[in-house]
C-alpha positions as CSV (number, residue, x, y, z in Angstrom):
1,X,-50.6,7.3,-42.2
2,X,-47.1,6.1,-41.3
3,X,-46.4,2.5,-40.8
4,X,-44.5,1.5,-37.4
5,X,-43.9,-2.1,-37.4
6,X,-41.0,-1.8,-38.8
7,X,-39.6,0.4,-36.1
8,X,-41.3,-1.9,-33.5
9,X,-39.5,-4.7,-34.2
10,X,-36.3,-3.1,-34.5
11,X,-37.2,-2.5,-31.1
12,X,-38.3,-5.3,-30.0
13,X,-35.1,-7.1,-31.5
14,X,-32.6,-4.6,-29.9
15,X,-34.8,-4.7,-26.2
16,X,-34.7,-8.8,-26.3
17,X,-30.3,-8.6,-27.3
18,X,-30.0,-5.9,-24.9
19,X,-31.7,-7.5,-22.1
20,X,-29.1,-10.9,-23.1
21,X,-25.9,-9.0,-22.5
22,X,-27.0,-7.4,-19.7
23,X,-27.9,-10.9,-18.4
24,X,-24.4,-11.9,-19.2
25,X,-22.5,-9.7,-17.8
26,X,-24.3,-10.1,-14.4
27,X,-23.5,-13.7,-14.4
28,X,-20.1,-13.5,-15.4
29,X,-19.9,-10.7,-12.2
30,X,-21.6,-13.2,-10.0
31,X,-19.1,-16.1,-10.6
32,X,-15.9,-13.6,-10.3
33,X,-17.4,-12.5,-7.8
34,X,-17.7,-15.9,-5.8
35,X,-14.1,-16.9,-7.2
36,X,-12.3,-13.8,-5.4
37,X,-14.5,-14.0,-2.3
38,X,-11.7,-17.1,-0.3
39,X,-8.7,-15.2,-1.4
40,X,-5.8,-15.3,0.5
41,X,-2.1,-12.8,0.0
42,X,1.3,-14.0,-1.1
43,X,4.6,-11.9,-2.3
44,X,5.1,-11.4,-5.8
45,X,8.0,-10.1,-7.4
46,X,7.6,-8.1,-10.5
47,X,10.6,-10.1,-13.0
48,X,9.9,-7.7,-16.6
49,X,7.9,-4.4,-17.9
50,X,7.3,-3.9,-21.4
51,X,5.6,-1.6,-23.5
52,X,3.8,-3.0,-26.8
53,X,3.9,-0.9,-29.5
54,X,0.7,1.6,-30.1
55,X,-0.2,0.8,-26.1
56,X,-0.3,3.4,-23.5
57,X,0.9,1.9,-21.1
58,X,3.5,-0.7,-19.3
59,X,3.0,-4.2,-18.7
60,X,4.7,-5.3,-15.4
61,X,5.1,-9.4,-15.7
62,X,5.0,-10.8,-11.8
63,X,5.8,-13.9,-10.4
64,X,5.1,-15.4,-6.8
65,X,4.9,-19.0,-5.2
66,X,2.0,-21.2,-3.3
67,X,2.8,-24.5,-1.5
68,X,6.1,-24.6,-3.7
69,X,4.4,-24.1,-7.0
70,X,6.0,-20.6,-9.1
71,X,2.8,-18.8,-11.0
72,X,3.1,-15.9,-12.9
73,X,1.0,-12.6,-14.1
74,X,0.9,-9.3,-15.9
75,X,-0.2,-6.3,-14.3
76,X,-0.8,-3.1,-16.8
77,X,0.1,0.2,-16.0
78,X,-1.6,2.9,-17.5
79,X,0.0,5.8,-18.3
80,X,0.2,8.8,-20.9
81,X,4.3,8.5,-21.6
82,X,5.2,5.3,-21.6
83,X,8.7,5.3,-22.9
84,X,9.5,8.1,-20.1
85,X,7.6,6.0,-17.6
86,X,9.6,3.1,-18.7
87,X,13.0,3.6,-18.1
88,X,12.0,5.1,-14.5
89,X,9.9,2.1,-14.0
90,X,12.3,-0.4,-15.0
91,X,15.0,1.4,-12.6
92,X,12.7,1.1,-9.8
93,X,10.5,-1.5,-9.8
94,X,12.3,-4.6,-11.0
95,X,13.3,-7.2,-9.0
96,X,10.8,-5.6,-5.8
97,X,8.6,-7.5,-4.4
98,X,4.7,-6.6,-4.1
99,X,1.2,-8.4,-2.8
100,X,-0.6,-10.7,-4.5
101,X,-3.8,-11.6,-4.2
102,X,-5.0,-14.9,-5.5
103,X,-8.9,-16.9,-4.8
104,X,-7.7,-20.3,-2.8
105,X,-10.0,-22.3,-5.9
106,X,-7.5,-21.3,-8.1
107,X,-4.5,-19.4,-7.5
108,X,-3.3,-19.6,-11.2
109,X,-5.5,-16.1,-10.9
110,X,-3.8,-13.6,-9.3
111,X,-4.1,-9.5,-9.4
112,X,-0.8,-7.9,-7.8
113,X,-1.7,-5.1,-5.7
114,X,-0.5,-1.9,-7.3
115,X,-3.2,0.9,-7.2
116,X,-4.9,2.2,-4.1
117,X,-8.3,0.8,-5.4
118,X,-7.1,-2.6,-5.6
119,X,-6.6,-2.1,-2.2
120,X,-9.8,-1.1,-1.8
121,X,-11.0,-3.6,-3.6
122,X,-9.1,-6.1,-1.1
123,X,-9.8,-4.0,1.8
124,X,-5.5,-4.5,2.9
125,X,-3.7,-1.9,3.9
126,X,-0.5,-0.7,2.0
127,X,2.3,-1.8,3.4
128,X,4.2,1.3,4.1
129,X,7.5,-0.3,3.5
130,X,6.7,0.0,0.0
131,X,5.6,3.7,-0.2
132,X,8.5,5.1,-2.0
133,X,7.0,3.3,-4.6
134,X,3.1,3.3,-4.9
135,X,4.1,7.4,-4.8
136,X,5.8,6.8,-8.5
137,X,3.1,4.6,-9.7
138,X,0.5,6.6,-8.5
139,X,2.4,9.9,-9.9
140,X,2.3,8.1,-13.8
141,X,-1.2,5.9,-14.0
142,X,-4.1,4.4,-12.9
143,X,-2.8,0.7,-12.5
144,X,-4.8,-1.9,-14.3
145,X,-5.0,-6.3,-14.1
């Protein structure tokens, strides 16, 4: 006769660790969740992209301004060339200006508005004074915060 305790408490150890993270996670998604729900849009203007070595993809460091204050960010932008993407990126999109989002409770955290589901996400419209482009980063990536 075979002897299962062992394998029941390996079971028992992994059910009770399991049930932990999946407890953390949903508490950590509750409180972001309640951070970005009072969020209000500023203009941010994308100031350097980079591309660490081994990553796939482009960082795009952003800054933009409440009640006189300059905060920054870094959007990632995925993408499967990056030193191609790069150079077009860097003739395009420096210096232009995008939306920001930011929770009034702290606007220190901010996700600039780059891919249609962080629009989604948002629920704003595009502007469409910035089409040209979403079409080239949407043509390279799935945009990232």
């Amino acid at each position: 006769m075979r002897n299962t305790a062992p394998n029941y408490q390996v079971f028992l150890i992994f059910s009770i660790v399991l049930v932990g993270v999946l407890l953390a996670n949903f508490i950590k998604y509750r409180q972001e969740q309640q951070l970005w729900q009072n969020t209000s849009l500023a203009s941010g203007r994308i100031t350097n992209l980079s591309v660490p070595r081994g990553f796939q993809q482009v960082f795009a460091d952003y800054e933009y301004e409440i009640d006189g204050k300059v905060y920054s960010g870094r959007a990632g932008i995925r993408s499967k060339n990056t030193f191609g993407d790069r150079d077009l990126l860097n003739m395009t999109l420096i210096n232009k200006f995008f939306p920001v989002v930011y929770p009034n409770a702290n606007p220190s955290k901010s996700e600039m508005l780059l891919s249609k589901n962080q629009y989604l996400k948002f629920k704003v419209t595009r502007p469409a004074s910035l089409k040209i482009y979403f079409r080239i980063i949407d043509s390279i990536s799935n945009v990232i915060n």
